[in-house]
Structure formats: structure tokens, C-alpha cells
C-alpha positions in Angstrom: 261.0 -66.1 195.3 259.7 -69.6 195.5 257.5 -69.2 192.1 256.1 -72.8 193.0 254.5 -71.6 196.4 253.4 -68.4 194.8 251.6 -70.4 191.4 249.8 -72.8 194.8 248.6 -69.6 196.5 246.9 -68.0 193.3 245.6 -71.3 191.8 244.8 -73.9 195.1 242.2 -75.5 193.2 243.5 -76.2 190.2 245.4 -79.2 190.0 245.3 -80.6 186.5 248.6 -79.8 184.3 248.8 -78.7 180.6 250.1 -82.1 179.6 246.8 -83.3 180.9 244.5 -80.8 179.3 247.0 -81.2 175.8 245.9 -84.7 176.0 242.3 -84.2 175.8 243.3 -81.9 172.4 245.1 -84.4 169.7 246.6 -83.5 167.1 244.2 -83.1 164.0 244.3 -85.9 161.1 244.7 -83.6 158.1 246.0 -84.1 154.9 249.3 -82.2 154.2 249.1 -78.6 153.8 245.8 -78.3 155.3 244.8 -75.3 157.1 242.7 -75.4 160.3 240.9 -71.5 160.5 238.3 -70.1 163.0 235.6 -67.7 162.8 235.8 -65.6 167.0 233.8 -63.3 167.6 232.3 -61.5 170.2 228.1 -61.7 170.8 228.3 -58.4 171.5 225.5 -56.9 168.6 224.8 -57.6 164.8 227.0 -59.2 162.4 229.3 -57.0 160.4 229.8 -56.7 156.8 233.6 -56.8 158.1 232.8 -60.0 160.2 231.5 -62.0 157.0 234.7 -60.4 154.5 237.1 -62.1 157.3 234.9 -65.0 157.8 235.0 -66.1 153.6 238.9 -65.8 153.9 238.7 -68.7 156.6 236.0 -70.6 154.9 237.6 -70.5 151.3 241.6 -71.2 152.7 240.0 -74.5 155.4 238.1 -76.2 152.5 239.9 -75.2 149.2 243.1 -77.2 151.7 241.3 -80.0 152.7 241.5 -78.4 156.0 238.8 -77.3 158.8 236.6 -74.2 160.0 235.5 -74.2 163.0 233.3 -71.6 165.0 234.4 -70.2 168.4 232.5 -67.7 170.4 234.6 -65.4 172.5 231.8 -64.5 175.3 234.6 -63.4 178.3 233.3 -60.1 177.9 230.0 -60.3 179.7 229.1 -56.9 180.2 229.1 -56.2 176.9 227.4 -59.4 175.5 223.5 -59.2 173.9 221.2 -62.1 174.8 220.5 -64.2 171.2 223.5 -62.2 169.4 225.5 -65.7 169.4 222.6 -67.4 167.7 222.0 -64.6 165.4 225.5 -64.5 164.0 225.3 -68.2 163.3 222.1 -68.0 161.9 223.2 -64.7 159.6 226.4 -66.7 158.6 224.3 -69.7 157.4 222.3 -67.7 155.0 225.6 -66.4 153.5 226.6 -69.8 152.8 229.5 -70.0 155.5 229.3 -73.5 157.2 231.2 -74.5 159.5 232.9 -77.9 160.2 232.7 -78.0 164.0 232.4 -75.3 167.0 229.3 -73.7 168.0 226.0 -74.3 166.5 222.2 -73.9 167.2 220.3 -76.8 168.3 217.0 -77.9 167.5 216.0 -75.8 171.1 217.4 -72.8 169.4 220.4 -73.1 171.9 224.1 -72.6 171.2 225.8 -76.1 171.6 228.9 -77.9 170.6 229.8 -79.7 167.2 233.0 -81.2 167.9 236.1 -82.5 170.2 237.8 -79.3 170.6 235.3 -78.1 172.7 234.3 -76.0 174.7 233.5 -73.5 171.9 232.4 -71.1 174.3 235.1 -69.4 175.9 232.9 -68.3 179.0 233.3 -72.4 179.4 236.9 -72.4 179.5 237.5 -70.9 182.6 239.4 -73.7 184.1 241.8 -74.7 181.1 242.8 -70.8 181.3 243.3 -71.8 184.8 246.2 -74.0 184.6 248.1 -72.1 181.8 247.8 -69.4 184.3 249.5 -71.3 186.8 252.1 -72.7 184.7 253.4 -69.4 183.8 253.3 -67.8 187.7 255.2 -71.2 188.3 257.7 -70.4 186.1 258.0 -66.7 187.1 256.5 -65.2 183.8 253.4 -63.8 185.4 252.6 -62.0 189.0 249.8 -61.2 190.4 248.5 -57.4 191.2 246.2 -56.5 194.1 244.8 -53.2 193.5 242.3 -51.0 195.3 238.2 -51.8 194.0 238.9 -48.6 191.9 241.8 -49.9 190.0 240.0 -53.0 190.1 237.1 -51.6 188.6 238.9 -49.8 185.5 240.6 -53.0 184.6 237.4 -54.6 184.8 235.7 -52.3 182.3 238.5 -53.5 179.7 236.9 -55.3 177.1 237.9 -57.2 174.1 238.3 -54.0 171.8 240.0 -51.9 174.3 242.4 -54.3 174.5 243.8 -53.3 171.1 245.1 -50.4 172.9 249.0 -51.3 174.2 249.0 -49.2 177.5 245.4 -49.9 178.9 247.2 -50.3 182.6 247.7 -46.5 182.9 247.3 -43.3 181.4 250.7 -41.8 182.8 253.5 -41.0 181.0 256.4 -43.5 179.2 258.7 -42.8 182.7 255.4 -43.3 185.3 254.8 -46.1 183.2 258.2 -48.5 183.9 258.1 -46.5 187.4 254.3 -47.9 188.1 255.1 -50.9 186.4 258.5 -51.7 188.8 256.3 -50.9 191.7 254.0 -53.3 190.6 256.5 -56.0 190.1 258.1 -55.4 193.9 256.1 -57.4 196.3 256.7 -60.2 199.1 255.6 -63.6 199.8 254.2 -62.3 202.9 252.1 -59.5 200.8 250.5 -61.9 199.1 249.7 -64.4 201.8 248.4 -61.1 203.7 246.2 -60.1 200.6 244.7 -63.7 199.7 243.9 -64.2 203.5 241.9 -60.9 203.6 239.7 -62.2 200.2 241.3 -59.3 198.2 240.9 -60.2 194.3 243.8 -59.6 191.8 244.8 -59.4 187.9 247.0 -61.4 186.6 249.7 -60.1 184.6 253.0 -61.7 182.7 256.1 -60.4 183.2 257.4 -58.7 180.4 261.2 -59.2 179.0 261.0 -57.2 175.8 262.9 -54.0 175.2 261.4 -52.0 172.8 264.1 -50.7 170.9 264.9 -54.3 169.7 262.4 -55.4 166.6 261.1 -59.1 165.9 260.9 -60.1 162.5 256.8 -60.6 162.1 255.9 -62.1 158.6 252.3 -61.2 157.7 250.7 -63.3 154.9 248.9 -60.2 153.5 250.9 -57.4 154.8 254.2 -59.3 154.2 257.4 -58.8 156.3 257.3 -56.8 158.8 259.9 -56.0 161.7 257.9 -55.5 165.5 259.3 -54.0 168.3 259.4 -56.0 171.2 256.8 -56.0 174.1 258.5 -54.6 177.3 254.6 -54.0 178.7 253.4 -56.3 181.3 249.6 -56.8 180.0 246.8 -58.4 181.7 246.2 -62.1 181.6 243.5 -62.7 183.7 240.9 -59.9 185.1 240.1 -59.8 188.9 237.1 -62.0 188.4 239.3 -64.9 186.7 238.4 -64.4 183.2 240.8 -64.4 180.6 241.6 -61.0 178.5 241.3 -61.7 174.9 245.6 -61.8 174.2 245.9 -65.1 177.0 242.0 -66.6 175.4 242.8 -66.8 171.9 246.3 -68.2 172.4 245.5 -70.9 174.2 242.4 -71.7 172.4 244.1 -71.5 169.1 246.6 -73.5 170.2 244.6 -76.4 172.0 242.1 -76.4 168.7 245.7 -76.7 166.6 244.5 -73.4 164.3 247.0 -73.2 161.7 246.0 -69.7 160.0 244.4 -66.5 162.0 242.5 -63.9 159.9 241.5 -60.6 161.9 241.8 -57.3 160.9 244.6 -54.8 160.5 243.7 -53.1 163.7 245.5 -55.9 166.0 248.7 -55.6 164.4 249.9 -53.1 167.4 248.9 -56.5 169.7 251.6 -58.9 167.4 254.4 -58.2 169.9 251.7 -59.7 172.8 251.4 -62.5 171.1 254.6 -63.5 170.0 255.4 -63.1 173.5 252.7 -64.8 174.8 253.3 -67.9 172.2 256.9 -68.4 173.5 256.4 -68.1 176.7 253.6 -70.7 176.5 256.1 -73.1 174.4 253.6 -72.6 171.8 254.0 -72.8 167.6 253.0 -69.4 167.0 249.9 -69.4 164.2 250.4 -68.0 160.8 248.2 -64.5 160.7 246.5 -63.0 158.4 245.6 -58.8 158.6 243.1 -57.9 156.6 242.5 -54.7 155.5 240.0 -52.3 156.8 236.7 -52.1 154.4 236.5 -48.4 153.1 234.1 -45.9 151.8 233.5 -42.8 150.0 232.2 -39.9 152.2 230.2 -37.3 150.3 233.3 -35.4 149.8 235.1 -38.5 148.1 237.0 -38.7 150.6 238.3 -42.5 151.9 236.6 -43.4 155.5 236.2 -46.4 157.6 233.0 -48.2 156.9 231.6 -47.8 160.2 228.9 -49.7 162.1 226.8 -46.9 161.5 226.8 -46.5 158.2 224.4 -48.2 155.8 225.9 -51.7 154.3 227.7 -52.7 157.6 225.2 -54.2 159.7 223.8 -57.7 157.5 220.3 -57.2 158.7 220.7 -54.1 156.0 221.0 -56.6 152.8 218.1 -59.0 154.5 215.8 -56.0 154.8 216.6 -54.5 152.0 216.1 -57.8 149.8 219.6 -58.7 148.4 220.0 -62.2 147.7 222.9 -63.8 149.9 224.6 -65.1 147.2 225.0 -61.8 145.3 226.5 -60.1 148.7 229.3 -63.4 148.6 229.7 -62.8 145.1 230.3 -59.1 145.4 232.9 -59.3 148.1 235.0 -61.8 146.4 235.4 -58.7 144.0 236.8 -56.8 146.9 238.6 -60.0 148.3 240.6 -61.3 145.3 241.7 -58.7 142.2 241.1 -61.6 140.0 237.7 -62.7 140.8 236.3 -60.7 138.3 238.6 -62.0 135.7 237.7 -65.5 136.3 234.1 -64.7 136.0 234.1 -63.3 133.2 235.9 -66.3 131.6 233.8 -68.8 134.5 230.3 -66.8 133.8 227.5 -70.0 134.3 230.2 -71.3 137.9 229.0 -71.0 141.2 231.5 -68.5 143.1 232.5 -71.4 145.4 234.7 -72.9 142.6 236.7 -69.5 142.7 240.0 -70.5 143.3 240.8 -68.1 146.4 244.4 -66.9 146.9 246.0 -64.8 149.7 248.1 -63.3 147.3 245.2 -61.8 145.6 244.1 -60.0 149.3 244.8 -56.0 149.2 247.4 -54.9 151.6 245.7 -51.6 151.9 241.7 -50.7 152.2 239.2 -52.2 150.3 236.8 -49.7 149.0 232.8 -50.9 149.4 231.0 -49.2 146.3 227.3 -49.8 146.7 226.9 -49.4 142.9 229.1 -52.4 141.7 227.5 -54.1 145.1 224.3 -53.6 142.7 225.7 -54.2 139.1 227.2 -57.4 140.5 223.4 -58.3 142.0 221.6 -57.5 138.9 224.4 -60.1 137.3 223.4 -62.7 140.0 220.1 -62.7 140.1 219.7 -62.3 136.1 221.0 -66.4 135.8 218.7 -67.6 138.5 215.5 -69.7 137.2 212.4 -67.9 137.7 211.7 -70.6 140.8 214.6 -69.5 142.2 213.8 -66.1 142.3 210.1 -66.8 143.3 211.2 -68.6 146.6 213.5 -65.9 147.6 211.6 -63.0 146.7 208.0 -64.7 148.1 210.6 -65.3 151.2 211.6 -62.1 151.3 208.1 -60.5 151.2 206.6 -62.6 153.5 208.6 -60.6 155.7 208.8 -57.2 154.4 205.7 -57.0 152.4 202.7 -58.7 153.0 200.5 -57.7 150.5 202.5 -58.5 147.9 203.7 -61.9 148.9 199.9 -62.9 149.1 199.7 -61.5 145.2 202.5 -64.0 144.3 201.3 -66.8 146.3 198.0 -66.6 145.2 198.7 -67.8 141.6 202.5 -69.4 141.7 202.1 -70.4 138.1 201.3 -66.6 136.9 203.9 -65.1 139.3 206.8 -67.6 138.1 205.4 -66.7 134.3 206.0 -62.8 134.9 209.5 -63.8 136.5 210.4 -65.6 133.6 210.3 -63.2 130.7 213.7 -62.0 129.9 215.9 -64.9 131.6 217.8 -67.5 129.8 220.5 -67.1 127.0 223.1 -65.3 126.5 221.8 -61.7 127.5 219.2 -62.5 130.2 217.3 -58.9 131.4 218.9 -57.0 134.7 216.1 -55.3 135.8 216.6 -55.4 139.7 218.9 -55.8 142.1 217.1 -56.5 145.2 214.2 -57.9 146.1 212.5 -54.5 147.4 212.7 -53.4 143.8 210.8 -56.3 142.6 207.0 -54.5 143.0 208.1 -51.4 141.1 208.9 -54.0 138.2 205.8 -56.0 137.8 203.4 -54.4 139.9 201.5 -53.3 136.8 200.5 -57.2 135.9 198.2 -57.0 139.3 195.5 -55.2 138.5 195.4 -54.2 142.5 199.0 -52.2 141.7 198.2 -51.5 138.5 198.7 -47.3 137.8 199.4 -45.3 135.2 202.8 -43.8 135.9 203.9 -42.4 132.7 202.7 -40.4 130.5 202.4 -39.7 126.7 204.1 -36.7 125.5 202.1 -33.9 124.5 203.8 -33.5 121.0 201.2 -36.2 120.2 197.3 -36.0 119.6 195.4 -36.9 121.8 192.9 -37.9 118.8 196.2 -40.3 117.5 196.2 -42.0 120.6 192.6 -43.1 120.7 192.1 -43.9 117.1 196.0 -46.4 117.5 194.0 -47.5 120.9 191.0 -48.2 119.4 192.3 -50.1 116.1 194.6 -52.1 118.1 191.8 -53.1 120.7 189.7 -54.3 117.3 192.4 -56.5 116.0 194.1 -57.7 118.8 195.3 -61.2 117.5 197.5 -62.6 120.3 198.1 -65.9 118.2 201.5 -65.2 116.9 204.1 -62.6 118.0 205.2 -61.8 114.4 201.8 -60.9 113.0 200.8 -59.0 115.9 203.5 -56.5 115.3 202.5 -56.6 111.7 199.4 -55.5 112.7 200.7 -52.5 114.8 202.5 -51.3 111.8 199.3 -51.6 109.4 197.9 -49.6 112.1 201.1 -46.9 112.0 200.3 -46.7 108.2 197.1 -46.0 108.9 197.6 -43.3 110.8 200.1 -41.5 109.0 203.1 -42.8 111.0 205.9 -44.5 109.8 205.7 -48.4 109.8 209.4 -48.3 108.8 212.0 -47.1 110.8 214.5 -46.7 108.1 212.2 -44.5 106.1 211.3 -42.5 109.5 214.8 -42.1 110.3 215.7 -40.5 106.7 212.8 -38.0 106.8 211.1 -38.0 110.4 209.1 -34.7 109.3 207.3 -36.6 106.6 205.3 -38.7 109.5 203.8 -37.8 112.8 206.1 -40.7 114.5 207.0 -44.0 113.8 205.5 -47.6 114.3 207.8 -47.3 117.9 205.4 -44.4 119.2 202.1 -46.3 118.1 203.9 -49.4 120.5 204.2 -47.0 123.4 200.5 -45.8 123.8 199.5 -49.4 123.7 202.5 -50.0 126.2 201.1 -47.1 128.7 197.9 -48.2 128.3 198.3 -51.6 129.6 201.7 -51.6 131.7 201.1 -47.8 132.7 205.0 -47.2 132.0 207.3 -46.4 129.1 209.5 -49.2 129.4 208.3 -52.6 130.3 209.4 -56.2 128.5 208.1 -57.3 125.6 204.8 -55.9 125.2 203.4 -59.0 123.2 204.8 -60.9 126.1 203.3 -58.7 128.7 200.1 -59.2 126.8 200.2 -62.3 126.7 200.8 -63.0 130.5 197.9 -60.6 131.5 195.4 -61.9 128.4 193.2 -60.6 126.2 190.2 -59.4 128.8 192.4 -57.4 130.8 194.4 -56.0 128.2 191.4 -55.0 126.4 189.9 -53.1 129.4 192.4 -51.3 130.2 193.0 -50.2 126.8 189.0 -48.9 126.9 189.9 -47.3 130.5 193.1 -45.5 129.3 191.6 -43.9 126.3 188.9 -42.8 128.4 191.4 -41.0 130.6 192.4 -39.0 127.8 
């Protein structure tokens, strides 16, 4: 068959060659060992916790090389794409810190546009580079074409990017129908398809397979290590009836035009290796290094290992915006899941930004990474512990602006006395960890507004209620907020008084001798004016709210009783 004539049939119009379109791609001006990675995903809904793990890997190995990270959107899929996701992700990705060097990128319209010379960044824009590497292989007899019946035609048109994971997507039939459908599909004339391209009648494009199966490639992994691959013997689709590109012929020609040196995806496009590899060498392309990673796990309610699905809570991002985690403590936990030695160097690295975590493949699990919303938490509470009390202002007022109204206009209504409550507990070596999220924020110091201010707690019965007025009433009447230690030497003269113990040592060695100790007389006075048990400092607390409001609610509380 004159492969020549067929390639002119399929593609009339295209007419530039892949040594043209190579020339508009140079070769990029990196320093040695540089790595060149991409972000590529699909607009198709809201950005994955998964999506972010993979997308740090390519971020952390580009710059920690010296290298690049660029941003392409794989958009072939129409059907399947959601108006704004594109702009969403980009957006999402910003707040985590991700930036990217070139690729895709909102403009000041709110418009996905191009930042770079690799472009298009879009792959719905590339139709006509796919074009001629389509060509070039029917020219060289490594792809046919396949004219099928609008039902047929319709199937392979539902395939989308994650159904293509799937190695048999052609047909359902069995291993014999399948090289029996797959011969028959191969066997066709000149004359048939002259006959089918003068009647209008649209076709997929597939390559021509020469793998045999029970014959294995050597396939190194960088995170799952060596691995052997049986060879591809299926002939997969290339290009869909309607011209566009199925992910295996996109990404291979992208990657190699934009000269990306390491791919990152997850494990579940392993079974497509032997595509690839096939696709690679027929294209007389250096095949990428690739990177696997593993799945993110949970704990079902059994303890039982699962999939952290796009259903459960923690996979979708807009979760940790609404929920009020800080971006940088979500980064910061997943390096913990990322790299078995990020916690290691934190502890020794505890004032560095994460950024100057020295990430190593290496370090990457081979197997699932469990997500444990407790240590998500305990890493939070770490994270947001170090941050100045202006920090935390602008992302919590942020936050609420958002999610809570009401209490953002509290906050922004005195910044000064809002930044003062934020501050007590922070600095030195064991700053307070009282939240971990933003959400829990109100809960915290709600009781320094008197429009949140309730009493939540309550004092045990084992006391009188006659102790706790006369402690109430002697504290109101020599409240001396002048100087932290001589306030507390007033509340234990006032413990004395009262027949508890102004020494703890004393209480401790004969508790029955006292009604309670100086600590009980400091928890009226804290339930009285914080309405809670535990609070911070309570002559700091005081302090902050002031004399007149300490005062009155100290008169309001004994009243209650």
C-alpha cells in the first residue's frame, strides 16, 4: 500500500512537516541537570487534594534543579469540560503557593492565556500540530484509519481522558474476537478509503501495533523503581472521529515539543506505560522520565485502607478554603505525606519556611499514602502557632469576610483590639495551639465581644454558691490591674480569706483541710468574665477586655447565681 497516498487522503490540508513545527519548539537553555515538569489537567470539576500532592512534586523537582514548571491544560475532552474550572484550578493552585514559570494563566479579563513560547498551552488549540504527527505516522505505515458505523463512532466518542486508562476500550469481546476484530480492522483497500472519504464518512485514527505481549520492556520508574512491561500488541486510538487527539498521542507530543524532562501522574496510568513507550519510539521521541505516585489513602470507619475518593471530605480544595485552613499548613502537611523525612528536618529546621525543604524522590512512598485528618490538624495548629498576630488577622478577617460576616465586621471594627486578643500566647519557644482552622477561631475568643459573650461552663456544685459571690465580690473590690504579679497576690489573700488554700503545696499535702485552693478561686473569676474553664491568661484576658467590662460582668455572673 502506497502509505504516502493514504497519509494525503486523511490529512489534505495539512501540509507543514514535524521538522517545521520542531523548529518553532527549541531546545530549552537550562543549566545542567535541570528538570523541565508540568502540571496537565483536565477542567473537568474542582481541584483535587490528589491534583495539588502531584502538582508540589513538579513544583519542588523544576525549581530545587534550576529547571521549569509550566502549566498545560488538557481541554480535548469537551464533553466533559466545566465552564471557569480552568481558571479555578489556577486560581486554587495560586493560593497553595504553586506558581508556575510559563503555560496557562489568568489575565487581567479573568481569561485563560498564554505565558510562554511553548504555547499553545491549551490543547483544544493544538489541533493542527496533532495534525501532522498524525500524518507522519499513517505515512510511515504505523497508523490506519477506521471508518465505523455512527454507533461505533459514537462509543469511541464517549471515550474520555479517564476511560482511556482502560487497555481494551475498542471492544468488549473476548482476547480471540479481539486480534480477530482487530485483523479485520487492519484489512482494507485504497479503493475503501477513497470510497469512504468521498461519501463524507468520518474515521479514528489508530497506530498499528507491533508489540507481542508475552515479551516484557524493561520500564524504570523513579518511585516505583524497575519494573519489566509487557509489550503493547493493542492498536489504540490516536485521534477520535472529530479530529481530536486521545490523551496517549496529546501528551506525547506536547511533552515532547515543550522538552518535559520528568512526568508525575498517578499510579493508575502504569497499565498505559507500554502505549507510551510505543508511542515514543515510533514518534523518534526521547521518551520522558516518569514518576507514579501513589494513590492518597484513608481510614474507613472499619480501619480499613480506601481510596480517598472525590467524595469524601478532604479531597475537593474548596473543603480547606471553607473550612478555614490556612494554605500554607495544607503544603506543610502534605510534605509529611510526600517525603518520610520532612518531619525530621522540621523538627531540627522548626523557624524555616517549608519551601527550603530539600525534596527528594527517594523519600516518595512506593505504596499509598495514608491522609489522617488529625495530624492534617496537629500540623495546622503548629503552623499557624509561629504566624504574627497580623498574619493571622489578614487571613482569618479574609476568611470571614467570606464565611462569616458578623464576625469579620467584629474584628474589623477595632483591628488594634482584634490583633491584641490574637497575640496573647504567640512568640517564644512554646507559643499556644489553640486552633487549627480558621472556623474555630470564634469558639476561641468569642467571649472578648460582649455581642458573643455566654456563659458556657459552669462551676461545679461541690462549691458554695455563697464562696463564689463572697471570692466575686472581694475580687471586684480590689481589682488592681497594674501589675500581673500583685494581682495574683491578691487572689491568694482573697483564697486565705476564704478558707482556701493560697498554697498549692500545702493544698496538695492535706486537700481536706481547705475548701479548694487559690486555682478554684482563679476559675470563678475566669467563668465569670470569659464564661469558660479554660481560657489564656486570665490577667491577660483582663487586661484586653478592661476594667469596666470585667467588673460588670463579674456583678452580672454573681447575680446569676
Amino acid at each position: 500500500m502506497d502509505y504516502s497516498h493514504l497519509a494525503g487522503l486523511l490529512f489534505p490540508d495539512v501540509t507543514a512537516t514535524p521538522e517545521q513545527i520542531e523548529a518553532k519548539y527549541p531546545a530549552r537553555q537550562l543549566p545542567e541537570g535541570a528538570k523541565v515538569t508540568r502540571f496537565a489537567p483536565s477542567p473537568t470539576g474542582f481541584v483535587h487534594l490528589g491534583g495539588v500532592y502531584q502538582t508540589m512534586v513538579g513544583e519542588r523537582l523544576a525549581h530545587q534543579s534550576g529547571g521549569v514548571f509550566y502549566l498545560r491544560i488538557e481541554d480535548t475532552d469537551s464533553k466533559r469540560e466545566i465552564p471557569g474550572a480552568a481558571e479555578n484550578l489556577i486560581n486554587t493552585l495560586s493560593r497553595y503557593g504553586i506558581k508556575f514559570d510559563e503555560g496557562a494563566t489568568v489575565g487581567e479579563d479573568g481569561q485563560v492565556t498564554d505565558n510562554g513560547i511553548y504555547g499553545p498551552y491549551k490543547q483544544s488549540l493544538r489541533g493542527d500540530i496533532y495534525h501532522v504527527y498524525a500524518k507522519k505516522l499513517v505515512a510511515e505505515g504505523k497508523a490506519y484509519p477506521c471508518f465505523t458505523t455512527d454507533e461505533e463512532l459514537k462509543a469511541l466518542e464517549a471515550i474520555d481522558k479517564k476511560a482511556e486508562v482502560k487497555s481494551r476500550e475498542w471492544t468488549e469481546n473476548t482476547e480471540a474476537e479481539q486480534k480477530t476484530a482487530m485483523r479485520r480492522l487492519r484489512e482494507f483497500t485504497m479503493e475503501d478509503v477513497e470510497r469512504n472519504i468521498a461519501a463524507g464518512n468520518k474515521f479514528v485514527l489508530r497506530i498499528l501495533a507491533d508489540g507481542d505481549p508475552e515479551k516484557k520492556t524493561p520500564f524504570n520508574d523513579l518511585i516505583k523503581g524497575k519494573l519489566e512491561i509487557p509489550e503493547n500488541d493493542e492498536d489504540f486510538v490516536l485521534l477520535k472521529s472529530d479530529g481530536i487527539p486521545t490523551y496517549h498521542f496529546a501528551h506525547a507530543i506536547d511533552d515532547h515539543l515543550m522538552h518535559t524532562t520528568h512526568v508525575i501522574r498517578g499510579e493508575e496510568w502504569l497499565p498505559s506505560v507500554a502505549k507510551h513507550i510505543m508511542l515514543f519510539r515510533y514518534l523518534g521521541f526521547k521518551l520522558p522520565k516518569y514518576l507514579h505516585t501513589a494513590q492518597i489513602m484513608q481510614l474507613d470507619e472499619n480501619g480499613n485502607k480506601k481510596k480517598l475518593s472525590k467524595r469524601d471530605l478532604g479531597a475537593n480544595m474548596n473543603d480547606y478554603t471553607r473550612i478555614g485552613y490556612a494554605p500554607e499548613c495544607v503544603s506543610e502537611y502534605l510534605l509529611t505525606i510526600l517525603n518520610s523525612n520532612f518531619e525530621e528536618w522540621r523538627m531540627q529546621n522548626p523557624d524555616k519556611h517549608w519551601s527550603d525543604f530539600k525534596f527528594g524522590i527517594n523519600k516518595m512512598s512506593a505504596s499509598g499514602c495514608l491522609f489522617d485528618h488529625t495530624k492534617l490538624n496537629d500540623v495546622s495548629k503548629n503552623v499557624v502557632s509561629k504566624m504574627t498576630a497580623e498574619q493571622v488577622f489578614d487571613q482569618l478577617t479574609e476568611w470571614a469576610d467570606e464565611y462569616d460576616k458578623d464576625f469579620s465586621a467584629l474584628l474589623r471594627r477595632d483591628p488594634d483590639y482584634a490583633k491584641a486578643i490574637l497575640s496573647i500566647g504567640r512568640g517564644g519557644k512554646k507559643p499556644r495551639k489553640d486552633f487549627a482552622v480558621w472556623s474555630e477561631v470564634k469558639d476561641f475568643i468569642g467571649f472578648f465581644y460582649d455581642e458573643l459573650f455566654t456563659v458556657t461552663d459552669t462551676i461545679p456544685d461541690s462549691f458554695e454558691r455563697d464562696d463564689i459571690k463572697k471570692a466575686l465580690a472581694l475580687f471586684a473590690d480590689t481589682l488592681d490591674m497594674s501589675d500581673a504579679n500583685a494581682w495574683f497576690e491578691r487572689i491568694k489573700v482573697i483564697a486565705d480569706d476564704l478558707g482556701f488554700a493560697s498554697d498549692m503545696k500545702q493544698y496538695k499535702a492535706d486537700p481536706a483541710a481547705f475548701k479548694g485552693s487559690v486555682a478554684d478561686i482563679s476559675m470563678f473569676i475566669r467563668v465569670a468574665v470569659t464564661g469558660k474553664m479554660n481560657s489564656p491568661d486570665l490577667f491577660t484576658v483582663i487586661s484586653i477586655i478592661g476594667r469596666e467590662r470585667t467588673l460588670d460582668r463579674v456583678r452580672k455572673f454573681s447575680e446569676s447565681l
